[in-house]
TILO-483693 format. One line per 10 residues: number of its first residue (from 1); their letters; for each residue x, y, z of N, C-alpha, C. Coordinates in steps of 0.02 Angstrom, whole numbers, always signed. Example, Ala and Ser with C-alpha at 12.3 -4.5 7.8 and 13.67 -1.06 7.14 Angstrom:
1> AS> +660,-284,+390,+615,-225,+390,+660,-165,+390; +642,-112,+354,+684,-53,+357,+645,+2,+394 $
***
This chain:
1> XXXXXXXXXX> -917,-553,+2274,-943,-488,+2296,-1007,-472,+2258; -1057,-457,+2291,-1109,-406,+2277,-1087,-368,+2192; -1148,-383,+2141,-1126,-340,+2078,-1120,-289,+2080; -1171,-225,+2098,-1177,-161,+2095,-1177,-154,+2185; -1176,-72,+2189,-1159,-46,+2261,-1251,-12,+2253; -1306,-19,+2235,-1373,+5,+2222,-1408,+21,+2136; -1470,+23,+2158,-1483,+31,+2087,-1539,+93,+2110; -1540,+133,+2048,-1565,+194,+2050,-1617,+196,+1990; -1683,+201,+2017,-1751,+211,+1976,-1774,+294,+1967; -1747,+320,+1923,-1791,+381,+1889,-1837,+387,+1874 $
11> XXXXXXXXXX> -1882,+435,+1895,-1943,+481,+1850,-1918,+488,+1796; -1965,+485,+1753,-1963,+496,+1657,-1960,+587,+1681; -1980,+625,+1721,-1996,+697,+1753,-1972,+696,+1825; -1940,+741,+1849,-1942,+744,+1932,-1986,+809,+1948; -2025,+791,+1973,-2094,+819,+1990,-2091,+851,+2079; -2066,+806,+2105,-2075,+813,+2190,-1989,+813,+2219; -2003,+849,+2269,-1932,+871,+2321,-1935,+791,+2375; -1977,+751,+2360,-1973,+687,+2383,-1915,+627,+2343; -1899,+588,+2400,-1847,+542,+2359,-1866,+475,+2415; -1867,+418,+2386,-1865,+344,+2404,-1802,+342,+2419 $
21> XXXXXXXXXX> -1794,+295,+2478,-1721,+244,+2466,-1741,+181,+2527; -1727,+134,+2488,-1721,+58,+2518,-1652,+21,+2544; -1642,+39,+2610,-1577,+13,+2618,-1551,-67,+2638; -1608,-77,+2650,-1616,-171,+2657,-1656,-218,+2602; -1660,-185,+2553,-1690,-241,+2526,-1640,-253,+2469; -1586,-257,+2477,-1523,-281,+2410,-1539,-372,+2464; -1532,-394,+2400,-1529,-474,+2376,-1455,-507,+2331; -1425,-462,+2332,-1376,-501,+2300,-1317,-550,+2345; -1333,-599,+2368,-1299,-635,+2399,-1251,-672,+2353; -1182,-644,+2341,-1119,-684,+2301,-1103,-731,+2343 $
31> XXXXXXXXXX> -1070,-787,+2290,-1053,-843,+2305,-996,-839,+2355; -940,-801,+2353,-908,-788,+2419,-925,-771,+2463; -976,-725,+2459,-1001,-705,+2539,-1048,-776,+2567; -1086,-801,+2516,-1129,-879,+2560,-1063,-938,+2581; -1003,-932,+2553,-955,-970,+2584,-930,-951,+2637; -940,-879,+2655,-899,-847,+2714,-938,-865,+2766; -1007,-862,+2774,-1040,-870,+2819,-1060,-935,+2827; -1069,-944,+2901,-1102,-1020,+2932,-1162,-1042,+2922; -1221,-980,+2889,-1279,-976,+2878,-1304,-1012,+2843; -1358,-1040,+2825,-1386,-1062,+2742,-1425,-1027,+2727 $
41> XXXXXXXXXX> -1436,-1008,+2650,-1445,-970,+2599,-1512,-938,+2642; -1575,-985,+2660,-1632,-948,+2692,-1618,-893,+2743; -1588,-936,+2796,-1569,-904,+2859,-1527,-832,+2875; -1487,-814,+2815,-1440,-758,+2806,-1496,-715,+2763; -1539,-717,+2748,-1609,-677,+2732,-1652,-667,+2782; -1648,-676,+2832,-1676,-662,+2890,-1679,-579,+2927; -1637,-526,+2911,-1648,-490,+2931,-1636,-429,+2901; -1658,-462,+2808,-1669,-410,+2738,-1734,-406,+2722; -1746,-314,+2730,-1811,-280,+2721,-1835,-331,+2656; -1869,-403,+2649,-1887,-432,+2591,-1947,-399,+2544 $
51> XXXXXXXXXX> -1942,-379,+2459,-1994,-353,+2448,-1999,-278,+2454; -1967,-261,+2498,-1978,-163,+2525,-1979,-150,+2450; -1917,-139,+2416,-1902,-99,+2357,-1978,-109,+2307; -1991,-168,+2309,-2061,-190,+2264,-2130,-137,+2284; -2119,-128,+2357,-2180,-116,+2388,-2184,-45,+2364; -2122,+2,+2360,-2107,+60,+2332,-2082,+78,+2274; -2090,+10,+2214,-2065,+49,+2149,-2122,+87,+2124; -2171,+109,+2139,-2207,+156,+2104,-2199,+215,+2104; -2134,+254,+2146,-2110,+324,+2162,-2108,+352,+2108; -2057,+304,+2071,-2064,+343,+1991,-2088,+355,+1955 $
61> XXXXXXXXXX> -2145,+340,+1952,-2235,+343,+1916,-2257,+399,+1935; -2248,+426,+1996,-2251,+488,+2021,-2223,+542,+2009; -2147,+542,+1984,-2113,+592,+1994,-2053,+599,+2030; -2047,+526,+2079,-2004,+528,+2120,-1936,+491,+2115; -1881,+488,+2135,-1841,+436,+2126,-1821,+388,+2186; -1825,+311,+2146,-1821,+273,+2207,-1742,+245,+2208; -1701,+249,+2276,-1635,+218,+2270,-1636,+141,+2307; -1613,+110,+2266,-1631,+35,+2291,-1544,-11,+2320; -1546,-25,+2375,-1464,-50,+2391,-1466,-119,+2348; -1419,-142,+2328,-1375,-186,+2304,-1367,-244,+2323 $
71> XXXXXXXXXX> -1306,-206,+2372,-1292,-289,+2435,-1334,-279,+2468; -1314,-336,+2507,-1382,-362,+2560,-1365,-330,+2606; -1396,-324,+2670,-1409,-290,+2722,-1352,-361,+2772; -1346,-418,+2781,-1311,-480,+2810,-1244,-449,+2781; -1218,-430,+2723,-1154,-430,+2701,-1135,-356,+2724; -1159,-283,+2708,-1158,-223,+2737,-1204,-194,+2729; -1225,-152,+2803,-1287,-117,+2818,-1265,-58,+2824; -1321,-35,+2764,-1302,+49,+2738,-1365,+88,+2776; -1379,+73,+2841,-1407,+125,+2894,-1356,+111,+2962; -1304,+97,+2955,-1268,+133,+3005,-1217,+160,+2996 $
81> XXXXXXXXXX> -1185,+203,+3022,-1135,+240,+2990,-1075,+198,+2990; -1042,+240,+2920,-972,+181,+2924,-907,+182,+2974; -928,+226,+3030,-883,+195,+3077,-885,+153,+3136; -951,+156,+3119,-980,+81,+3171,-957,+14,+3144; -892,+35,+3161,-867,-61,+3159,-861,-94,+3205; -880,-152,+3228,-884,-202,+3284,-822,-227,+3281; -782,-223,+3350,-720,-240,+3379,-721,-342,+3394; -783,-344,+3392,-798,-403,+3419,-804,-464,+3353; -799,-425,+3306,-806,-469,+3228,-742,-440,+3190; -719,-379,+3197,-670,-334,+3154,-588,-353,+3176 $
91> XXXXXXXXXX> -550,-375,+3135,-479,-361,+3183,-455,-307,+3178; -432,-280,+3228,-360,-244,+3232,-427,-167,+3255; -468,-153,+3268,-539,-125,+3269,-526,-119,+3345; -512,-58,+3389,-518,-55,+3452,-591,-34,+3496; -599,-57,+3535,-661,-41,+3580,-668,+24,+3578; -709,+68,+3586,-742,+142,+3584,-786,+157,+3619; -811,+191,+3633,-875,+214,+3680,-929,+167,+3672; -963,+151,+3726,-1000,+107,+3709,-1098,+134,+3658; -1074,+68,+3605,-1139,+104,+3548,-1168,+48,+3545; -1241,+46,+3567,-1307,-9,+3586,-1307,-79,+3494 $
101> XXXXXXXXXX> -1277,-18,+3465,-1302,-51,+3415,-1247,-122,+3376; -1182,-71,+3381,-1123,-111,+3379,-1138,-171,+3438; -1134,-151,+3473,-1147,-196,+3541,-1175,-253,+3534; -1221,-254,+3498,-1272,-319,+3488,-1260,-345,+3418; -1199,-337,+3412,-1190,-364,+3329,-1216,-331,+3256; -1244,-275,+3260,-1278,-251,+3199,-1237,-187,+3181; -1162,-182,+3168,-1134,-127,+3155,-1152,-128,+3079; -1084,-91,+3040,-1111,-79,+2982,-1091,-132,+2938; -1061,-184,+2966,-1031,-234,+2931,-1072,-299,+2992; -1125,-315,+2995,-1172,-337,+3029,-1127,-426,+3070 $
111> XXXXXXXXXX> -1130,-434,+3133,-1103,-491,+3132,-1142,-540,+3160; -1219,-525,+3159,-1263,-582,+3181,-1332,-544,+3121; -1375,-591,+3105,-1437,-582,+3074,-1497,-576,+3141; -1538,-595,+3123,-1590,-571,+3151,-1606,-645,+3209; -1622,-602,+3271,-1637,-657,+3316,-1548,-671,+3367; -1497,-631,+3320,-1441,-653,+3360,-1407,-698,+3323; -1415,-729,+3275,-1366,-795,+3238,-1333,-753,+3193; -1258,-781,+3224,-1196,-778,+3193,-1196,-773,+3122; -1172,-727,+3102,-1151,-738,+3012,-1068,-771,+3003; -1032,-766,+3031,-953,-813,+3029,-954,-842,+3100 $
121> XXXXXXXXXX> -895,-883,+3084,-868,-939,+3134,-811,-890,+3141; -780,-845,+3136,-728,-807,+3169,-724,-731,+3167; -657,-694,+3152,-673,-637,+3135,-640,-611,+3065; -667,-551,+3037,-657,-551,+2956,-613,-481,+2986; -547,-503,+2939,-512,-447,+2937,-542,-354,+2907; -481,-319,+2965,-510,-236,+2911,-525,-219,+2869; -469,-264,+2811,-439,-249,+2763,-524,-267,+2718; -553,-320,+2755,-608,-344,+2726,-685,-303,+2717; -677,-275,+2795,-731,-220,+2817,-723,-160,+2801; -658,-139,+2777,-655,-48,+2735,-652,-70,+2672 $
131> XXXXXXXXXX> -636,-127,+2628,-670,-155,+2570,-747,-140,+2563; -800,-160,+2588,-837,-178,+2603,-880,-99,+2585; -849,-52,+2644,-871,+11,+2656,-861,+57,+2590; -813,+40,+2577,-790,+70,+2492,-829,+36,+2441; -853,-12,+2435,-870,-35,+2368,-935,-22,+2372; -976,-8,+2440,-1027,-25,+2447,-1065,+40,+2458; -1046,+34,+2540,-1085,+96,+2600,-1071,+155,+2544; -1003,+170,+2505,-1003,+253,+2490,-1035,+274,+2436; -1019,+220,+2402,-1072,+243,+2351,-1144,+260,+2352; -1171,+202,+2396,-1266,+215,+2397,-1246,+267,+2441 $
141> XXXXXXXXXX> -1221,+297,+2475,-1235,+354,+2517,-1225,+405,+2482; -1170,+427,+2441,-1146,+476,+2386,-1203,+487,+2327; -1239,+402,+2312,-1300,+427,+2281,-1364,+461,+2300; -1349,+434,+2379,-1432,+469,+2406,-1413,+542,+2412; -1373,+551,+2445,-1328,+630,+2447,-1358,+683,+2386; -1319,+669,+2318,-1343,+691,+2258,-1419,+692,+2243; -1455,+623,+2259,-1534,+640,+2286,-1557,+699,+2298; -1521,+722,+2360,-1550,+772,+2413,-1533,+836,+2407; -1464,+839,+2373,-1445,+901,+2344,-1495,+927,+2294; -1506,+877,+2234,-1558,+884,+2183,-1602,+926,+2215 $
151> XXXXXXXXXX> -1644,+880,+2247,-1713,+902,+2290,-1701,+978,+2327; -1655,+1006,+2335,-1637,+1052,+2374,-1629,+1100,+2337; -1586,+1103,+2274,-1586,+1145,+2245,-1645,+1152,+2178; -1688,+1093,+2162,-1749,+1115,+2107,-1793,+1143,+2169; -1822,+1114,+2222,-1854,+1112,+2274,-1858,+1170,+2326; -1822,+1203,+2341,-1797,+1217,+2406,-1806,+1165,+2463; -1830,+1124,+2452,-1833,+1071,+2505,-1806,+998,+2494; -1798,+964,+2530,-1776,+874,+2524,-1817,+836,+2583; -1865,+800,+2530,-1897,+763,+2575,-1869,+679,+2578; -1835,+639,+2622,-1818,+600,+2607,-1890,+529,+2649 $
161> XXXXXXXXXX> -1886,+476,+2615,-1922,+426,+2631,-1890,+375,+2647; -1872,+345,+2712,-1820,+285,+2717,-1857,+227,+2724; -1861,+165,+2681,-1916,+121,+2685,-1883,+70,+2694; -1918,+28,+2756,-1909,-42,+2798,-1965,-61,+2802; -1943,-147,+2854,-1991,-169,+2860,-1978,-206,+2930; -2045,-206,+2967,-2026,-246,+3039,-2042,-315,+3035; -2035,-338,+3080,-2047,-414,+3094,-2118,-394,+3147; -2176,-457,+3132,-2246,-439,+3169,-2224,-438,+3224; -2182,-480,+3280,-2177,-485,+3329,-2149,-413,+3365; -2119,-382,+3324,-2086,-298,+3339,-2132,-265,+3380 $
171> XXXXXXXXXX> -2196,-271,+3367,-2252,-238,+3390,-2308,-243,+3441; -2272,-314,+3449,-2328,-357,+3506,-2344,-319,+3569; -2280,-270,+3588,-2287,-224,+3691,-2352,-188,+3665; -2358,-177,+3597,-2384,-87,+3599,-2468,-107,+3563; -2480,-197,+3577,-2542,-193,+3546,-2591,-208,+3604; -2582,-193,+3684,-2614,-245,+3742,-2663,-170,+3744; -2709,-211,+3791,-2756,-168,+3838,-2811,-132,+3784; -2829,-179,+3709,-2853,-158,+3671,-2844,-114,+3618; -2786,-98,+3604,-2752,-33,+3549,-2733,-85,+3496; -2762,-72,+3451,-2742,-121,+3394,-2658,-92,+3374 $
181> XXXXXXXXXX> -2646,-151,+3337,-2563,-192,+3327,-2537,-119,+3291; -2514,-87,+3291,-2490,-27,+3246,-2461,-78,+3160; -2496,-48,+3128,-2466,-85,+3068,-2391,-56,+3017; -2391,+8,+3043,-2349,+68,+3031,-2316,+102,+3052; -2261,+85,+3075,-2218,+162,+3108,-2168,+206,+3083; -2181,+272,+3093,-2154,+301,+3068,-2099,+336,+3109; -2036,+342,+3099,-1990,+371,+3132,-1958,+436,+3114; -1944,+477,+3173,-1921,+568,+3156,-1884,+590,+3196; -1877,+526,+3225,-1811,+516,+3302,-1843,+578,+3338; -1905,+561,+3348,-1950,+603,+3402,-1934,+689,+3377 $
191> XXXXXXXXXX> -1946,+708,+3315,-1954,+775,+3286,-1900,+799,+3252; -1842,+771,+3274,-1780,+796,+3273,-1755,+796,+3198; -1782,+755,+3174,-1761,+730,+3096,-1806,+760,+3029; -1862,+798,+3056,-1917,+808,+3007,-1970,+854,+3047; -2007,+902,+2986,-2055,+961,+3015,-2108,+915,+3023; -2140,+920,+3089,-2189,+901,+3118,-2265,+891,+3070; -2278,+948,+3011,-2327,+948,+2980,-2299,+879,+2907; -2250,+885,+2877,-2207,+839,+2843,-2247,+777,+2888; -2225,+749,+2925,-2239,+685,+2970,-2323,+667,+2983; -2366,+709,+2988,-2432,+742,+2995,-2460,+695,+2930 $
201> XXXXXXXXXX> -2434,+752,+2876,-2464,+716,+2808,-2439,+650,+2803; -2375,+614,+2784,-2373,+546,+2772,-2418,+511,+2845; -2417,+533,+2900,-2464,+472,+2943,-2541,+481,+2907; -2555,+537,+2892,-2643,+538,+2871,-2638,+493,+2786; -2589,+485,+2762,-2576,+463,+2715,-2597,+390,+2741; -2564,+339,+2776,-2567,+277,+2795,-2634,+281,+2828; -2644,+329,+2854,-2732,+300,+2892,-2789,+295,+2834; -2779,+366,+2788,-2824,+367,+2747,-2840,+287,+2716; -2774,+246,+2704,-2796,+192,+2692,-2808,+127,+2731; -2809,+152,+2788,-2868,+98,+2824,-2803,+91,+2865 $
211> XXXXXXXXXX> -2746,+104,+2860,-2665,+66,+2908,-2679,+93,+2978; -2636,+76,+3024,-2629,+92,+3084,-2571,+117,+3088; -2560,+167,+3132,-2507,+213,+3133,-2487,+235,+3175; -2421,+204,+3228,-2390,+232,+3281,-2319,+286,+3259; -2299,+332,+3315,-2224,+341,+3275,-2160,+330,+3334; -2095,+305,+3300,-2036,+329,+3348,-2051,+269,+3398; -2090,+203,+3401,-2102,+165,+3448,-2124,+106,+3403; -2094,+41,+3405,-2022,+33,+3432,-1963,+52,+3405; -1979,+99,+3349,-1923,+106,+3291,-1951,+192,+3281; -1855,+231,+3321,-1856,+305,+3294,-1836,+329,+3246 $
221> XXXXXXXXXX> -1793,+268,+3216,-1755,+289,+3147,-1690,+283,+3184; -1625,+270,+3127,-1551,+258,+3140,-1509,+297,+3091; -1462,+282,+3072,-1413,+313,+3056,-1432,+371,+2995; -1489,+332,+2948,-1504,+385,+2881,-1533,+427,+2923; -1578,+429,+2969,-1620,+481,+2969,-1596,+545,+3033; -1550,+521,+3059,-1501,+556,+3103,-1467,+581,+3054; -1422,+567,+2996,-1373,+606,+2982,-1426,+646,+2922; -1477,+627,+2894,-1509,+644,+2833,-1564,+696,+2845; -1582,+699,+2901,-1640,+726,+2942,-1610,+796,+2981; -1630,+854,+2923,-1601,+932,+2943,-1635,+975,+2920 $
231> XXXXXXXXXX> -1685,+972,+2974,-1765,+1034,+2963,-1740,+1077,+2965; -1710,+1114,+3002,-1670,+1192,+2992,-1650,+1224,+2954; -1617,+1169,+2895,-1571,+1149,+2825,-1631,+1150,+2785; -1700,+1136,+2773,-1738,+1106,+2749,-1740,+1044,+2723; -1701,+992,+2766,-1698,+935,+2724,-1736,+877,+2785; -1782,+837,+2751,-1826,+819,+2810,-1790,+717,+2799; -1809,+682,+2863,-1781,+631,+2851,-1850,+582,+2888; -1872,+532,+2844,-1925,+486,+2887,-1924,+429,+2880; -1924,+385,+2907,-1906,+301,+2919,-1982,+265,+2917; -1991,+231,+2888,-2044,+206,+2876,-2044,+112,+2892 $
241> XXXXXXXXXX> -2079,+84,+2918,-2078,+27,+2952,-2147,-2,+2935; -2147,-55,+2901,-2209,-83,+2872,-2196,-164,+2916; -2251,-183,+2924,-2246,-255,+2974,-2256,-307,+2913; -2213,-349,+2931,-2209,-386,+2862,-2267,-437,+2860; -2300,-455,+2896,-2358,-492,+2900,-2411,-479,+2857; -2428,-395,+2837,-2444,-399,+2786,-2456,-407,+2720; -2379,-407,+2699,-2369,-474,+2624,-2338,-521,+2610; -2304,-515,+2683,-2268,-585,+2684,-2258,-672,+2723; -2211,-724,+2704,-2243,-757,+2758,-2157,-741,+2767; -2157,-728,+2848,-2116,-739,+2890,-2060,-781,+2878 $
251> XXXXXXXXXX> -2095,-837,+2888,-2048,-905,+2896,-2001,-913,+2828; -2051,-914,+2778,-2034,-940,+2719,-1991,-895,+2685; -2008,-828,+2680,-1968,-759,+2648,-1982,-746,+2577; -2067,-764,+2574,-2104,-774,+2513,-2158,-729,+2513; -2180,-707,+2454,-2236,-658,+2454,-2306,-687,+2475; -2342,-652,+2526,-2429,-690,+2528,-2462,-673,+2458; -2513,-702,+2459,-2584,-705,+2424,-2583,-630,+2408; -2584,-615,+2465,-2624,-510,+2466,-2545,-493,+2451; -2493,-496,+2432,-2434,-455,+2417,-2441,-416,+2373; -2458,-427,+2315,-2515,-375,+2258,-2575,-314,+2283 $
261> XXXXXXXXXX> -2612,-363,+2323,-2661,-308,+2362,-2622,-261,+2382; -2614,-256,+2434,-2561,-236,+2470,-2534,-189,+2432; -2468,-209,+2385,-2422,-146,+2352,-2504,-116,+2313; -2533,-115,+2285,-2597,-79,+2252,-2610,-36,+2307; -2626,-45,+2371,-2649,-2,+2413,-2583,+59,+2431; -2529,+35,+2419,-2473,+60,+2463,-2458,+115,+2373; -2489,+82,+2354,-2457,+130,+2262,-2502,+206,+2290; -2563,+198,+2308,-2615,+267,+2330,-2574,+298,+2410; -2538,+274,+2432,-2507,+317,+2484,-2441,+360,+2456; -2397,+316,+2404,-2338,+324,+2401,-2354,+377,+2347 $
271> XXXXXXXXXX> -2426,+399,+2298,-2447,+455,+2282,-2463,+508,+2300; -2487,+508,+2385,-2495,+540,+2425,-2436,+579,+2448; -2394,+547,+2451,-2307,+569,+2496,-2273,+614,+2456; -2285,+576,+2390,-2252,+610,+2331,-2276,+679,+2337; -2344,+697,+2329,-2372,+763,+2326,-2372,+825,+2362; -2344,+783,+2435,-2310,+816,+2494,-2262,+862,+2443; -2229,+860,+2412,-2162,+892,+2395,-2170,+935,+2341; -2229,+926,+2303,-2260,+946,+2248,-2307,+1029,+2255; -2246,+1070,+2234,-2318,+1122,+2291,-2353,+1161,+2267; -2382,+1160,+2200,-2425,+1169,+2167,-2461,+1119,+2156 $
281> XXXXXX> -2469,+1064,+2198,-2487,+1012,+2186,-2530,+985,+2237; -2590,+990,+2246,-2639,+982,+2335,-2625,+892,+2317; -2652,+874,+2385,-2653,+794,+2415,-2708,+781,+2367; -2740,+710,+2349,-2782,+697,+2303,-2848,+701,+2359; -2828,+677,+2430,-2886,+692,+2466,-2903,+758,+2470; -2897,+805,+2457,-2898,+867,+2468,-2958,+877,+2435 $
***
């Protein structure tokens, strides 16, 4: 099993009603879980945000705190809720209304990686998948929770930041007829999750530095930013989608040349976001 259920980076100060959390980029692949699966070691990394947490440890330099998952995203995925269990990998797990996501293998106990390949040759008992949800899903969620409470009560507000990463090809429908490749999307499950001006600033944030910036297309955000995302409440929720082509190579699941560049540029946005929350505190472009 996976050592820890996340790891949690503090501000030396909490400064901002903003909070990080990385729910795909845990790397801890235990030696039971690489026996459980049919995969090899590369291939079961295939559809973990690689790097995210790196790209965003500078939150805390800011003021902010970053929550970083643990397990991997192949063993349990802590953006869907934990009752999305797949009947089709789970025993004793009955069919339910039909949910797009379960459907295609990516519940919260994931039963294919990326592209569709199988993580087992059969199916893994309950007993295995509410293990799983307990050691894992409740805790990083109970931590981001306390996050947001924090933020809510120093703050009056909770700004949350949910950070991923796409695959280049994610983006290919939305780059024809001359509109360059969106390098950025940001998700608010089309408003519903976050105040419109909130969303405003982090996109002028990514342009200011030269990024491209679509939102809610192909990615509106999932389970964090649906259940985390309560403007009414003042608690705002945003999904963030970086195309991995820019520091990474694909194939290999290795940092590029510019992976340094890169987080350097992304350190002057993730100062920007921060300041959002800060409210005696103007944007540095300002």
């Amino acid at each position: 099993m996976p050592k820890v259920a996340y790891h949690l980076d503090r501000p030396t100060s909490r400064l901002s009603s903003v909070v990080f959390a990385s729910p795909h980029s845990g790397r801890d692949y235990a030696q039971d879980f690489l026996r459980q699966t049919v995969l090899d070691e590369h291939m079961v990394r295939s559809s973990e945000d690689a790097y995210v947490d790196r790209l965003f440890d500078a939150a805390p330099e800011f003021g902010a705190p970053l929550l970083r998952a643990g397990a991997p995203r192949a063993f349990v995925d802590l953006n869907r809720s934990a009752e999305e269990l797949d009947p089709a990998l789970i025993e004793g797990v009955r069919k339910g209304g039909h949910n797009p996501r379960v459907a295609s293998g990516l519940g919260v106990v994931p039963r294919v990686v990326a592209n569709g390949r199988a993580i087992y040759r059969g199916k893994l008992p309950l007993a295995e998948a509410q293990r799983r949800v307990d050691l894992y899903w409740r805790p990083y969620h109970a931590a981001l929770d306390r996050l947001m409470r924090q933020s809510l009560s120093s703050f009056g507000e909770a700004i949350l930041i949910d950070c991923h990463s796409m695959p280049h090809e994610a983006v290919d429908g939305l780059a024809r007829g001359g509109a360059r490749r969106p390098e950025i999307v940001l998700g608010d499950r089309f408003g519903a999750a976050a105040r419109s001006d909130i969303v405003d600033r982090i996109e002028a944030a990514f342009v200011a530095a030269g990024l491209t910036v679509t939102r809610n297309s192909p990615f509106a955000g999932a389970y964090v930013t649906q259940h985390y995302g309560r403007p009414s409440k003042g608690q705002h929720a945003i999904q963030i989608e970086i195309d991995r082509a820019l520091y990474m190579d694909e194939r290999t699941i290795l940092p590029k040349p510019e992976f340094h560049a890169f987080r350097t540029l992304l350190r002057g946005v993730i100062g920007e976001i921060v300041a959002i929350g800060v409210k005696d505190m103007p944007l540095a472009a300002e």
